[in-house]
N, C-alpha and C positions, 0 to 999 in steps of 0.2 A: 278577869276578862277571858273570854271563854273563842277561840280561833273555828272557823269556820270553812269548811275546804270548799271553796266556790265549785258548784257543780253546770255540768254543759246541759243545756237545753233536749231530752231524749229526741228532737229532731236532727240535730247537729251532728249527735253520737250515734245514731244509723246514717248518718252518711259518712260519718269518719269512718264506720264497720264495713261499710260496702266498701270506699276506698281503700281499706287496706286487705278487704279480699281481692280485690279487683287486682292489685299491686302484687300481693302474693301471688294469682294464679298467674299471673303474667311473668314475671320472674319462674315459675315452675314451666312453664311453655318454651320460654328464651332457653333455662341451663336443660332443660331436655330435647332442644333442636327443634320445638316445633312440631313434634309426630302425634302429639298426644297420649303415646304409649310411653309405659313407666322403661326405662334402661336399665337394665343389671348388667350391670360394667362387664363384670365377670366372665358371662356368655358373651358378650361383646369384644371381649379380651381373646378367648376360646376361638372364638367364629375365625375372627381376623388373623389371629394367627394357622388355624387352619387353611385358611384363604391362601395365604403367604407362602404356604408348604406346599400345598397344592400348585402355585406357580410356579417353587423352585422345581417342584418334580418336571413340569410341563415344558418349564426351560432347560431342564436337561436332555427332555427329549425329544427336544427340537434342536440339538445340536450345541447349547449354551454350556458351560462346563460346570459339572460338579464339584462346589467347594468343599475343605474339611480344613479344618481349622485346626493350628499346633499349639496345646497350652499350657500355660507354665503350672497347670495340674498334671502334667507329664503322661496326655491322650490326647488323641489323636479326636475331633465333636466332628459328626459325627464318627462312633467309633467302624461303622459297618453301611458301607453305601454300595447301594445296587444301581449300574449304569448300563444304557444299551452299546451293544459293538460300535468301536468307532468313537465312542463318547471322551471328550478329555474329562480330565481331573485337576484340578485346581489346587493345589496344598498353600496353605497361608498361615505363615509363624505370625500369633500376637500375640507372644510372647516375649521377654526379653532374654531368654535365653536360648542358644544356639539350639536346633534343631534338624532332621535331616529324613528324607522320607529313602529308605534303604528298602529294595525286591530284589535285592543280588543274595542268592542262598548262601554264596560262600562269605558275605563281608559279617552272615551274622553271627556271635556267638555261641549261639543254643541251634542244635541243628535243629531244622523242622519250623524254626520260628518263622522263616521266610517260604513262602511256599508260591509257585506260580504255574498256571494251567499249563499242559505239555504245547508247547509251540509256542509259549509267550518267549518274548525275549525280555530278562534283566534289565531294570534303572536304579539307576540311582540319582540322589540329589546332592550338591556340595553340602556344605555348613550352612544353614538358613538363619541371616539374622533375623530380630523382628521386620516385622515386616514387607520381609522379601518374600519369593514365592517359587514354585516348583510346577510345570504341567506335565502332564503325561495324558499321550493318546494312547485307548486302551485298544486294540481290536480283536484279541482269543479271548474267545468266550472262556468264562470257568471262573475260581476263583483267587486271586490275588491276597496272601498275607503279607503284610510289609509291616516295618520298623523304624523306628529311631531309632540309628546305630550308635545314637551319644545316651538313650537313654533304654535300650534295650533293658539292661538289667532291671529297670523299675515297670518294666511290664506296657511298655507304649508299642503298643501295636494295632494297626488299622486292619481291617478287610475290605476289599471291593472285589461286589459278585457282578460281573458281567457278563450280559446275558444276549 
């Protein structure tokens, strides 16, 4: 005896064909928002973050304080920020271990590590747990080398050019 694979009527099977294009384009519409344009995440990723940087600057110069973050890759992200006079600075250990943002020439080690424009006056911060945080308002222009006085010797040191 010989099995026979029952087949669908070629009317039935253009409409299932259209149904499941129909299904599929629509599902391609929904996970691409709708626009009808293909998304490359990528650029999208790019763009957005762009965007993002671009506000942190705009927020800086509006008065909102520039971050820099202390991490237990023992640097200072960013390592090099340029702020206008008057602008604070923000230091943020997420780190777990102790940290300390040092511009006193004399607390550092290696002369010349710590450098700060003529009129600035010296800060310093306590021991920073995670967590905790540090400001400083900047107002002489020029340029600012500071430190990690716990991690000095491994090379953690920040700039901020104030302009």
């Amino acid at each position: 005896m010989q099995r026979t694979t029952p087949r669908l009527p070629p009317p039935l099977v253009r409409r299932l064909g259209v149904l499941l294009a129909a299904i599929t384009s629509l599902a391609l519409v929904v996970g691409c928002g709708g626009s009808g344009e293909s998304v490359d995440a990528a650029a999208t990723a790019t763009a957005r973050f762009k965007e993002g940087m671009e506000g942190l600057q705009g927020g800086v110069e509006r008065g909102m304080p520039a971050t820099v973050a202390m991490s237990d890759g023992l640097r200072f992200e960013p390592p090099q920020v340029t702020v206008a006079a008057g602008a604070t600075v923000l230091w943020r250990n997420g780190s777990p271990m102790l940290h300390t943002i040092t511009a006193t020439p004399t607390q550092a080690s290696t002369a010349g590590m710590v450098h700060l424009p003529a009129g600035a006056e010296p800060f310093e911060s306590d021991s920073l747990s995670q967590g905790q945080t540090f400001a400083q308002q900047l107002t002489v222009a020029g340029e600012y080398r500071y430190i990690c006085r716990i991690h000095e010797g491994s090379g953690m040191v920040g700039i901020i050019t104030v302009e």
